[in-house]
C-alpha positions as CSV (number, residue, x, y, z in Angstrom):
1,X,-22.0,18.3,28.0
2,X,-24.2,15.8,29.4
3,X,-23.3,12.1,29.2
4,X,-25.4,11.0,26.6
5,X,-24.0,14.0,24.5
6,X,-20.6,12.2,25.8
7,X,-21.6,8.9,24.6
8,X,-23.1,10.4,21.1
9,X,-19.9,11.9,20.4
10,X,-17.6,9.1,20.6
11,X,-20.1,6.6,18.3
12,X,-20.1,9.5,15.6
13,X,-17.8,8.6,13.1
14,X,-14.5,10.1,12.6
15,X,-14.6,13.1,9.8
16,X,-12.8,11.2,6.6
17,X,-10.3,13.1,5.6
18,X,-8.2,10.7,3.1
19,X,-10.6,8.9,1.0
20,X,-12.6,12.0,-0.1
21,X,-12.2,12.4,-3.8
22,X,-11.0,14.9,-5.8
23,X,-12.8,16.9,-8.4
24,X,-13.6,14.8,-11.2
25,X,-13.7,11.8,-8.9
26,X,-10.5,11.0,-9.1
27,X,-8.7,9.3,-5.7
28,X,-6.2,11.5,-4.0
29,X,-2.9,10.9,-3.3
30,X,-2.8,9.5,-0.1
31,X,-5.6,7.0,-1.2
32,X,-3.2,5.8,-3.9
33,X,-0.3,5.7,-1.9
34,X,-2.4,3.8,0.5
35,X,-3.4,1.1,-2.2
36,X,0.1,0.8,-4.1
37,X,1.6,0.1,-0.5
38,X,-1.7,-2.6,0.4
39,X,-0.7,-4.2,-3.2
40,X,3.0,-4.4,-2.0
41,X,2.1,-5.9,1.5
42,X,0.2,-8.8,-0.3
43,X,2.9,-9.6,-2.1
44,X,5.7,-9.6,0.6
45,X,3.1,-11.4,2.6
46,X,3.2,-13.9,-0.6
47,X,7.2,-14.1,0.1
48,X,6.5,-15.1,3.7
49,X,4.3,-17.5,3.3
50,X,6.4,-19.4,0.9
51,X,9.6,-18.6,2.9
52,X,11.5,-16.5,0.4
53,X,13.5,-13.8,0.8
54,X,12.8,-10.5,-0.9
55,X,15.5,-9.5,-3.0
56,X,18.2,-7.4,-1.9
57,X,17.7,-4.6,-4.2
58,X,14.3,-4.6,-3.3
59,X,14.3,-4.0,0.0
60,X,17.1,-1.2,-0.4
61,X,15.0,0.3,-2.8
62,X,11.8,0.3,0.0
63,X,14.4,1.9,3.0
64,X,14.4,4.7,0.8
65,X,10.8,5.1,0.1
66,X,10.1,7.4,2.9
67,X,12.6,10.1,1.6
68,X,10.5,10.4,-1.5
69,X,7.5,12.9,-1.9
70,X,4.3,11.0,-1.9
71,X,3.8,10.9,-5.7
72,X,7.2,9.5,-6.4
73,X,6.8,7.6,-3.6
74,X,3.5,5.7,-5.3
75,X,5.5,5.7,-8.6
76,X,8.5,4.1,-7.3
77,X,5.9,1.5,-5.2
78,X,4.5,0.5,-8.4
79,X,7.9,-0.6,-9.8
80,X,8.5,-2.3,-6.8
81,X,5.3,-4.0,-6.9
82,X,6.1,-5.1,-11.3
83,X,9.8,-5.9,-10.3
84,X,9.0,-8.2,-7.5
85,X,6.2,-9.8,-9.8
86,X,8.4,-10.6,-12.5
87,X,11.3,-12.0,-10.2
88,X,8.2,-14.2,-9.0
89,X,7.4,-15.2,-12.3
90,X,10.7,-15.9,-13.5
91,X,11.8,-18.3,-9.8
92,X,8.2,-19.1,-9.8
93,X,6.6,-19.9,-12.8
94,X,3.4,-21.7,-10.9
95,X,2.6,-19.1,-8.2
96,X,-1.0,-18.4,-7.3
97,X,-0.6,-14.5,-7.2
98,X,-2.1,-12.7,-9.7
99,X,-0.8,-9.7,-11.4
């Protein structure tokens, strides 16, 4: 292989293997998991950047997370994600996060 073959191969792309759809166009798993977690960083990001604490239950319920299969995993996020949006609301009526 000569070194502008080399060079050629590692600008190329990477092959995507996650955000390829499936049939019907629907987003695979992994891509769902990957946005339910994204939606649950922003929030706990929120948390930090107003100095408060996530609730206990919370972050009990997210040490077990990874012991799930991915689809309860994302359905399980997603509770998270409403549970620690409605705490919000109810200590913070005024915050700027939107559901």
């Amino acid at each position: 292989m000569s070194t502008d073959e080399k060079k050629q191969e590692r600008l190329s792309p990477a092959p995507q293997t996650m955000d390829k759809p499936e049939p019907g166009g629907a987003p695979t798993v992994e891509k769902e998991l990957a946005e339910v977690c994204a939606r649950f960083a922003d929030i706990c990001q929120y948390f930090s950047q107003q100095n408060m604490d996530l609730p206990s239950q919370i972050v009990d319920d997210v040490r077990l997370l990874a012991k799930l299969a991915v689809k309860e995993r994302i359905a399980r996020t997603k509770r998270l994600n409403q549970d620690l949006m409605e705490y919000l609301n109810d200590v913070r009526p005024d915050s700027q996060i939107r559901h």
